[in-house]
PyMOL CGO cylinders between C-alpha atoms (Angstrom):
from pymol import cmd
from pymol.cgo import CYLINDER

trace = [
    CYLINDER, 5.29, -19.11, 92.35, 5.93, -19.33, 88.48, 0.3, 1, 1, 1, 1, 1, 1,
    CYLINDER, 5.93, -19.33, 88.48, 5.86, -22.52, 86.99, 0.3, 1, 1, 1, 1, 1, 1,
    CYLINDER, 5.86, -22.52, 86.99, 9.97, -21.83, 86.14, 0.3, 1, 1, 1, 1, 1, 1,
    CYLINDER, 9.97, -21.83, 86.14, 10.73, -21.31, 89.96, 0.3, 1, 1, 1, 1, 1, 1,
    CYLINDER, 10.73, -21.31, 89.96, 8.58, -24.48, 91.13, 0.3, 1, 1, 1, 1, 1, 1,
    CYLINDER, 8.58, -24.48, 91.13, 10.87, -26.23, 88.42, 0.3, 1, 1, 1, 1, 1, 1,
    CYLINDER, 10.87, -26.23, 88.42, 14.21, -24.52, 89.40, 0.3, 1, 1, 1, 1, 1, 1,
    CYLINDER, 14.21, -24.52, 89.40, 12.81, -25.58, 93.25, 0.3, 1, 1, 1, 1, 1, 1,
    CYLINDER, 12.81, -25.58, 93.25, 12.51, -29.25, 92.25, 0.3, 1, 1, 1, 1, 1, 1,
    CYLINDER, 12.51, -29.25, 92.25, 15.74, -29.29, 90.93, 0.3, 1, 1, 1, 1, 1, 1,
    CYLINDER, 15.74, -29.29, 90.93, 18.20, -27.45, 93.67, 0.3, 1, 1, 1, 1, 1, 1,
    CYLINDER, 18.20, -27.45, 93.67, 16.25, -29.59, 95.95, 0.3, 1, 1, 1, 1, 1, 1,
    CYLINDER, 16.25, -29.59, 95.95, 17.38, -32.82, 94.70, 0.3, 1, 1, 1, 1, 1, 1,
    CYLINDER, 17.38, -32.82, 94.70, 20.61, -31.38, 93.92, 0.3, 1, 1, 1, 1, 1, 1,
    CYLINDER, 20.61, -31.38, 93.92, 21.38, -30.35, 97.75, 0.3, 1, 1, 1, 1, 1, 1,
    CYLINDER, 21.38, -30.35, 97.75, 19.83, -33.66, 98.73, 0.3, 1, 1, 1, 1, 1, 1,
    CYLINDER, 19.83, -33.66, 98.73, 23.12, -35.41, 97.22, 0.3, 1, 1, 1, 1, 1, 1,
    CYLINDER, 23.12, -35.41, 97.22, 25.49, -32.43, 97.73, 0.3, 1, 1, 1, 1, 1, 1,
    CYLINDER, 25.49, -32.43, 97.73, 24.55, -29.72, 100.49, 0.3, 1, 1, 1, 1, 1, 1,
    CYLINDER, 24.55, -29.72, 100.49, 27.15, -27.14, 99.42, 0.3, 1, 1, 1, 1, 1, 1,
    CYLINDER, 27.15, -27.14, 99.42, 25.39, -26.77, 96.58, 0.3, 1, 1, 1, 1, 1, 1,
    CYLINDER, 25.39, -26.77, 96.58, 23.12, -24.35, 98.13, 0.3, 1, 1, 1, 1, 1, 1,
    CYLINDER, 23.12, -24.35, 98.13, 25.99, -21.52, 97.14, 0.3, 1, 1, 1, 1, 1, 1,
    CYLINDER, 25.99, -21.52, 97.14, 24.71, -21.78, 93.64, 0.3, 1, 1, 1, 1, 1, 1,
    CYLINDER, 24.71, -21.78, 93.64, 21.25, -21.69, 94.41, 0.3, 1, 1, 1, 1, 1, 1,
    CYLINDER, 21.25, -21.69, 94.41, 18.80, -17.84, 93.64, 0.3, 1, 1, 1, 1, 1, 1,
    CYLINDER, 18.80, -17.84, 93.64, 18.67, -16.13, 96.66, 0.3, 1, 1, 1, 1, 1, 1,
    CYLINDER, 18.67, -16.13, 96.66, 14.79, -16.82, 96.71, 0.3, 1, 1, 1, 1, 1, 1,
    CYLINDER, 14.79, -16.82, 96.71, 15.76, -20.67, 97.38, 0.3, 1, 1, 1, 1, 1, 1,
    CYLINDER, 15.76, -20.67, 97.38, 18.53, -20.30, 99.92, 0.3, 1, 1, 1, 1, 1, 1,
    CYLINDER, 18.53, -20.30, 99.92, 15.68, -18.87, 101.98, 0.3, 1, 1, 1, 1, 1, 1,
    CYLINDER, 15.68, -18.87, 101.98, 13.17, -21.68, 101.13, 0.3, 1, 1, 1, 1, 1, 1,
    CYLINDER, 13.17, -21.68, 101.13, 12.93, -23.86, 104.56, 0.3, 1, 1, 1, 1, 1, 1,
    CYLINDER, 12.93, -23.86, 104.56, 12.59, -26.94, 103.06, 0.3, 1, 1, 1, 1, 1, 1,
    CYLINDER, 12.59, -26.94, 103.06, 15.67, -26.70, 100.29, 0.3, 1, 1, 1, 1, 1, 1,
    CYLINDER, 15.67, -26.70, 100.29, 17.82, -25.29, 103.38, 0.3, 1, 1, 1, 1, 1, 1,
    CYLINDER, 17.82, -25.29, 103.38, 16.70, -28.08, 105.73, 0.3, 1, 1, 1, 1, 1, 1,
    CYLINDER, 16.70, -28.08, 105.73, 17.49, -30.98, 103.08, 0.3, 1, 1, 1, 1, 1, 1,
    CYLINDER, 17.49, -30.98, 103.08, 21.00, -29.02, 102.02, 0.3, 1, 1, 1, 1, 1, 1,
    CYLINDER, 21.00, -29.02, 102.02, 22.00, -28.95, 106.35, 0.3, 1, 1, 1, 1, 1, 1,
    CYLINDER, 22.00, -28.95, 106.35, 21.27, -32.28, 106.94, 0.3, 1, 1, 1, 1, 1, 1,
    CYLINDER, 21.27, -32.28, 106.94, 23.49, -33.76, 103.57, 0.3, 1, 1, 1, 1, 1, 1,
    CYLINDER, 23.49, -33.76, 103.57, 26.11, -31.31, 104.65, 0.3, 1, 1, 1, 1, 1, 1,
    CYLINDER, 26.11, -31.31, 104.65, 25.91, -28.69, 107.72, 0.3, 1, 1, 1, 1, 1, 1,
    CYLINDER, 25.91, -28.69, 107.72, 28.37, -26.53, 105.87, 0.3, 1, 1, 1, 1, 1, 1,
    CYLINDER, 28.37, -26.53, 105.87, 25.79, -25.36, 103.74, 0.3, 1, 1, 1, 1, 1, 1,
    CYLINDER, 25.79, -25.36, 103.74, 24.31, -23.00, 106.94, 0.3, 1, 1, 1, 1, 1, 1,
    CYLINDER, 24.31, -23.00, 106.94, 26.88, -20.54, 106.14, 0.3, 1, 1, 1, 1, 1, 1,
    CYLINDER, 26.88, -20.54, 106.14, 25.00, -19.95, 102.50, 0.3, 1, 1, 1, 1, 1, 1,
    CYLINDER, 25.00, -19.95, 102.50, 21.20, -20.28, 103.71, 0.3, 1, 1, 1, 1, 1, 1,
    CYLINDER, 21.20, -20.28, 103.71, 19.28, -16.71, 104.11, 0.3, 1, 1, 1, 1, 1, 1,
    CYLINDER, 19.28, -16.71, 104.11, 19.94, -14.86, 107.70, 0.3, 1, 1, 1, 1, 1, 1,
    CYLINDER, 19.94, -14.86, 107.70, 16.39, -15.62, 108.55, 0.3, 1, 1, 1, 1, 1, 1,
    CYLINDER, 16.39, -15.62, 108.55, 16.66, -19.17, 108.48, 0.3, 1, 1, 1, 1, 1, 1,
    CYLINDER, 16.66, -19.17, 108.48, 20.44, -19.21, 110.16, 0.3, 1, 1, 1, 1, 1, 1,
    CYLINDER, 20.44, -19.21, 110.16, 18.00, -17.84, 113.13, 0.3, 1, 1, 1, 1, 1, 1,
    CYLINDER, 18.00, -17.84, 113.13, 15.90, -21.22, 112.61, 0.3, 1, 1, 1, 1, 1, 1,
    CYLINDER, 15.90, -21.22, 112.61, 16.39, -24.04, 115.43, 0.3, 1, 1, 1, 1, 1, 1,
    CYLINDER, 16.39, -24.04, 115.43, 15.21, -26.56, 113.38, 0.3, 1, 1, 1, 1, 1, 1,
    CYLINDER, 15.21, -26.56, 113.38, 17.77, -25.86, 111.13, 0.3, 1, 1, 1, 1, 1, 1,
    CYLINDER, 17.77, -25.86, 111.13, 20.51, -25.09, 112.68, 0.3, 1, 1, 1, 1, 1, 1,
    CYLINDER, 20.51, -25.09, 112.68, 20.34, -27.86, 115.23, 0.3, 1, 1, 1, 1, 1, 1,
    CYLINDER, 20.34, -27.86, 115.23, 20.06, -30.61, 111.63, 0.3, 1, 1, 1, 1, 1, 1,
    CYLINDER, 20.06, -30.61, 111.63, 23.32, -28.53, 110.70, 0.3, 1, 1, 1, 1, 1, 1,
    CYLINDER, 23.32, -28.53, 110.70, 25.50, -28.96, 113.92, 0.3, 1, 1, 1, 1, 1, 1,
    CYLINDER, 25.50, -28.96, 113.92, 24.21, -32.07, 113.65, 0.3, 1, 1, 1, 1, 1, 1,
    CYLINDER, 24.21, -32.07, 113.65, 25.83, -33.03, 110.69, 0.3, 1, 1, 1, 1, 1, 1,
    CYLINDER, 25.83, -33.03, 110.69, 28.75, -31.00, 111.62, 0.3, 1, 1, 1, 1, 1, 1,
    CYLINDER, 28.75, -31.00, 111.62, 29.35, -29.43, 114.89, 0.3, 1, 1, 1, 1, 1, 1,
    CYLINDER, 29.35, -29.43, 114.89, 31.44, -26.67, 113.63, 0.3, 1, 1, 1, 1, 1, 1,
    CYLINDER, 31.44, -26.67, 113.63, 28.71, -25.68, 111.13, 0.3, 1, 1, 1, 1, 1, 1,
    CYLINDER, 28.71, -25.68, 111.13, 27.75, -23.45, 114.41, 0.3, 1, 1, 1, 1, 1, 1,
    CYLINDER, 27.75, -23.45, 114.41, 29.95, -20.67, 113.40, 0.3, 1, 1, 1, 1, 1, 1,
    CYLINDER, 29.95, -20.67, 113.40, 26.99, -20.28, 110.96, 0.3, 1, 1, 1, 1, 1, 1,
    CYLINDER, 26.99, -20.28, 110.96, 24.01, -20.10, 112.92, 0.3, 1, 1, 1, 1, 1, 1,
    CYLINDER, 24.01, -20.10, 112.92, 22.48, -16.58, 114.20, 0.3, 1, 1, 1, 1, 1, 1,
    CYLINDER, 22.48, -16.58, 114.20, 24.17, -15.26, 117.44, 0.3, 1, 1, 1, 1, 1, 1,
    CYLINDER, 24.17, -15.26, 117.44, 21.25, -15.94, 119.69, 0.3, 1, 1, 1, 1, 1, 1,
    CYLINDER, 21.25, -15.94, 119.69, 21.55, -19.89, 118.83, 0.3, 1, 1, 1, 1, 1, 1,
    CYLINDER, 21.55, -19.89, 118.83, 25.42, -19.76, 119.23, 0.3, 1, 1, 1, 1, 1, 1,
    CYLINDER, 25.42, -19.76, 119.23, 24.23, -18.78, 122.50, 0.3, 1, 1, 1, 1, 1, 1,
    CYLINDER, 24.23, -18.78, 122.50, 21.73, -21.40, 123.27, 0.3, 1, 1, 1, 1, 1, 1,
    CYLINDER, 21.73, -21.40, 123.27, 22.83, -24.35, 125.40, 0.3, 1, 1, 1, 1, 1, 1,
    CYLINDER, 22.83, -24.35, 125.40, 20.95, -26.91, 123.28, 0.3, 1, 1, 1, 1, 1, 1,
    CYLINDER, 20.95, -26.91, 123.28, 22.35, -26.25, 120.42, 0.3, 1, 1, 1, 1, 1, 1,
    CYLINDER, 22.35, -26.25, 120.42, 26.09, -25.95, 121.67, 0.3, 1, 1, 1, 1, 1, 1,
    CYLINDER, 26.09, -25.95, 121.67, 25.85, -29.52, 123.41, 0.3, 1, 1, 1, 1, 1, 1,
    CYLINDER, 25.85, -29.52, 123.41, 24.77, -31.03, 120.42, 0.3, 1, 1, 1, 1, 1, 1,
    CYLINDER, 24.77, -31.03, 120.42, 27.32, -29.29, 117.88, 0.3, 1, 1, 1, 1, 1, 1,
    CYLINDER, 27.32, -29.29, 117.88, 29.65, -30.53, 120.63, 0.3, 1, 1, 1, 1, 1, 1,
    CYLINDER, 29.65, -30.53, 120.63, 28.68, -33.90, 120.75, 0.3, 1, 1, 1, 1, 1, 1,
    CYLINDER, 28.68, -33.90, 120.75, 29.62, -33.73, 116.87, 0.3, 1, 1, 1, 1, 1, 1,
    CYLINDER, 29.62, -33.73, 116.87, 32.99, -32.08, 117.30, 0.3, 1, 1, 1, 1, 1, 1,
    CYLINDER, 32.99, -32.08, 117.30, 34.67, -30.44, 120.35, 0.3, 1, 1, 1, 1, 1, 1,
    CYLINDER, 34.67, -30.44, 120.35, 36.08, -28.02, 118.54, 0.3, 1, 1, 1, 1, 1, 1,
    CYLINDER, 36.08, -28.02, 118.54, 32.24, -26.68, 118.22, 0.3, 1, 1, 1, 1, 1, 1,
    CYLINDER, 32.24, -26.68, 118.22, 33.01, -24.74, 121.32, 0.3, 1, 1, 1, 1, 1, 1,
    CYLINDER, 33.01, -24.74, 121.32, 34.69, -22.05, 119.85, 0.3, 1, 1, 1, 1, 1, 1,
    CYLINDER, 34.69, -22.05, 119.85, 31.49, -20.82, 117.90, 0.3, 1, 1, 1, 1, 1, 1,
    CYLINDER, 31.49, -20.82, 117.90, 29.21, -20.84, 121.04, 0.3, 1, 1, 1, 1, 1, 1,
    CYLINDER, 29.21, -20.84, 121.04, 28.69, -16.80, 121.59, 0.3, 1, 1, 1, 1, 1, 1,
    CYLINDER, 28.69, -16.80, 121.59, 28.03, -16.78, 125.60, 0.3, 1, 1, 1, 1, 1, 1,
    CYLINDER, 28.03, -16.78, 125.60, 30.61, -17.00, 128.09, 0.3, 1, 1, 1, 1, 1, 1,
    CYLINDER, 30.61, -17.00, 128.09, 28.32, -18.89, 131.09, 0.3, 1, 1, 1, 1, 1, 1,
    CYLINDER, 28.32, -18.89, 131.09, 27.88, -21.74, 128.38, 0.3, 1, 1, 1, 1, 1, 1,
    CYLINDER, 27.88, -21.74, 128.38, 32.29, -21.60, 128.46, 0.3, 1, 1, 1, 1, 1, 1,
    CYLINDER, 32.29, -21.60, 128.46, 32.12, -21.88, 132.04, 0.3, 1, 1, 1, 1, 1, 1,
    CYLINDER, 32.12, -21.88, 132.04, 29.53, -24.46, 132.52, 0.3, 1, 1, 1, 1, 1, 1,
    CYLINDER, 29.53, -24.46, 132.52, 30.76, -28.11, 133.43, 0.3, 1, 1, 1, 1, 1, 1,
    CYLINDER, 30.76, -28.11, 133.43, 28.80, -29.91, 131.31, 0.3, 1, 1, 1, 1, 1, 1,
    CYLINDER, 28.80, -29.91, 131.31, 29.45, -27.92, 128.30, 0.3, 1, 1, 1, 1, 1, 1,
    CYLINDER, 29.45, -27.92, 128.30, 33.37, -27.72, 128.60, 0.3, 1, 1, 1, 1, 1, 1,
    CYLINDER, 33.37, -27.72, 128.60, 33.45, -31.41, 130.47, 0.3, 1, 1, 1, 1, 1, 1,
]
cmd.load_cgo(trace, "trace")
């Protein structure tokens, strides 16, 4: 990486550390950097919805973003909206998390809904 990029990395990631939705302003090359994404999710779960489509499909991620805030699952990839896991603990965060989950059987089991 370029000596400007490393330095533009060092400063978005301390940036997002204090405010996660300030991933939106971020290049594109560091919305897909793992460990500016991670530190933006966990300050502020929100910030899923602006991290690359690659790492919406990450479980590390997206399970530090529900979380911080349940509802930041209407963010993550489809196949972890469908993942039980994740659901229960974007739940535990907010109820309202429930809406987001993608597969029915998760809707209809007990210990999801109850």
């Amino acid at each position: 990486a370029s000596e400007e990029l490393r330095a533009a990395r060092e400063f978005v990631l301390a940036v997002v550390q204090r405010s996660g939705m300030s991933l939106q302003h971020a290049p594109q090359e560091l919305r897909a950097d793992r460990e500016v994404v991670l530190a933006a999710v966990k300050q502020n779960g929100y910030a899923l919805q602006y991290a690359s489509m690659e790492l919406r499909a990450d479980r590390e991620i997206v399970l530090a973003a529900v979380q911080q805030s349940g509802v930041a699952l209407e963010y993550a990839s489809q196949e972890l909206r469908s993942e039980r896991e994740i659901v229960l603990a974007a739940m535990e965060q907010n109820g309202e998390a429930l809406r987001y989950g993608s597969a029915d059987e998760l809707k209809a089991d007990r210990e999801v809904v109850l």
